[in-house]
C-alpha positions as CSV (number, residue, x, y, z in Angstrom):
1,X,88.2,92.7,-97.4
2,X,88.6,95.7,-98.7
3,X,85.3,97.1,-97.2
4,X,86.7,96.0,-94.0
5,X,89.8,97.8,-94.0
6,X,88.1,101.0,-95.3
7,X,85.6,100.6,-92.8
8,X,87.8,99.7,-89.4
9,X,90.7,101.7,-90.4
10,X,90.5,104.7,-92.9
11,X,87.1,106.0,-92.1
12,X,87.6,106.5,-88.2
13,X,91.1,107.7,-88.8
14,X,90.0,110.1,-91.7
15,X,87.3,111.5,-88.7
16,X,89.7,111.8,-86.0
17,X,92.2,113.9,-87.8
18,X,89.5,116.1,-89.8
19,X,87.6,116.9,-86.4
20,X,90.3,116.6,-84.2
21,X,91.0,119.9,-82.1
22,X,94.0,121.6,-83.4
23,X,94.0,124.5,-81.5
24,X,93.1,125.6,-77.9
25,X,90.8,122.8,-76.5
26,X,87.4,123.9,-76.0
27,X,84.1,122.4,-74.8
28,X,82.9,122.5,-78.4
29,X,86.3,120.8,-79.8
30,X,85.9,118.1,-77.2
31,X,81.5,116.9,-78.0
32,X,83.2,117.7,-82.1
33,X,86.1,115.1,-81.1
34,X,83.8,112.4,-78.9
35,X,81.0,112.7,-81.8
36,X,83.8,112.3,-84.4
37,X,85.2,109.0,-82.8
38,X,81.6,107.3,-81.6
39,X,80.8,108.1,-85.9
40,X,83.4,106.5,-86.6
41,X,83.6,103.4,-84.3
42,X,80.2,103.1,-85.9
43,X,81.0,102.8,-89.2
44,X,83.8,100.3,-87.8
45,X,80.6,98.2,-86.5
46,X,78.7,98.5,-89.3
47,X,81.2,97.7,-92.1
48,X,82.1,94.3,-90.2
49,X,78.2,93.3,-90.0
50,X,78.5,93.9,-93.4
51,X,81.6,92.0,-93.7
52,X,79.8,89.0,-92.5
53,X,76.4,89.6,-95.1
54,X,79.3,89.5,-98.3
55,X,80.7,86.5,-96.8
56,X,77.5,84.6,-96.1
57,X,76.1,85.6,-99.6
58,X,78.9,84.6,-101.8
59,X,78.4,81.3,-100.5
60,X,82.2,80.3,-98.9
61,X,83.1,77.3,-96.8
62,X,81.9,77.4,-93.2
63,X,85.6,77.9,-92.2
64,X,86.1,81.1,-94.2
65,X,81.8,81.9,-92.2
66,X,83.5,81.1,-88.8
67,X,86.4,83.5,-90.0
68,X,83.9,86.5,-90.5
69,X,81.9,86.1,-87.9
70,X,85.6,86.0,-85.3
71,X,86.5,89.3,-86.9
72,X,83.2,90.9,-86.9
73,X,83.1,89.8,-83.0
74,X,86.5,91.4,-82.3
75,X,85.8,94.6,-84.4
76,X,82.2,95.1,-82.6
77,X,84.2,94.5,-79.2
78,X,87.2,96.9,-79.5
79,X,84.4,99.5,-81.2
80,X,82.6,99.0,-78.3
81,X,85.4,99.9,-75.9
82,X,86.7,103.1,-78.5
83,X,82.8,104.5,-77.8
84,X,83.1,103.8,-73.9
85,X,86.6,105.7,-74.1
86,X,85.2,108.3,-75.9
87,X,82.5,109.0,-73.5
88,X,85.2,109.4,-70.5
89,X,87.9,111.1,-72.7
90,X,84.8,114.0,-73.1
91,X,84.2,113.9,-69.5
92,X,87.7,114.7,-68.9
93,X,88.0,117.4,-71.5
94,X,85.0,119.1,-70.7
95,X,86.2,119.4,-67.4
96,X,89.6,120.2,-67.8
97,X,88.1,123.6,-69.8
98,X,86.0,124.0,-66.8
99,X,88.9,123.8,-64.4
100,X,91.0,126.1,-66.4
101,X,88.6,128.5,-67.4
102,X,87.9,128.7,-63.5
103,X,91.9,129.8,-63.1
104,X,91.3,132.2,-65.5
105,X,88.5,133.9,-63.5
């Protein structure tokens, strides 16, 4: 469990604030921000395949299988979504610096 919650929750959020743009936003801070958040939706992915391995190894009841395998499905969904947000949020950003740069011109 406590690969999960490292994985889906501390990991991405550790990436987001270490590369997020804390100054002027810039075409570079915006591909450093998307790359940041599609690395970590995929550890998010990863850590709940992995989720499911543990549980399946140690040999639990089918219930506690089922369990996994919900969770896994839920985390690989919503991880799916973050990535697809991620690609439009750099679309945006890249051209809002566009836009304003061309005001500055």
């Amino acid at each position: 469990m406590d690969l999960l919650v490292a994985g889906v929750v501390v990991v991405p959020l550790a990436l987001m604030l270490v590369f997020n743009s804390w100054g002027p936003l810039t075409e570079e801070s915006a591909v450093r921000m998307a790359f940041a958040q599609v690395a970590g939706q995929t550890v998010a992915i990863l850590s709940a395949l992995a989720f499911v391995v543990l549980t399946i190894r140690r040999g639990v009841d089918w219930a506690a299988t089922a369990g996994a395998l919900l969770v896994a499905a839920l985390v690989i969904s919503w991880s799916a979504a973050a990535i697809d947000r991620a690609a439009g949020d750099l679309v945006d950003r890249i051209a809002t610096v566009q836009s304003v740069s061309l005001l500055d011109d």
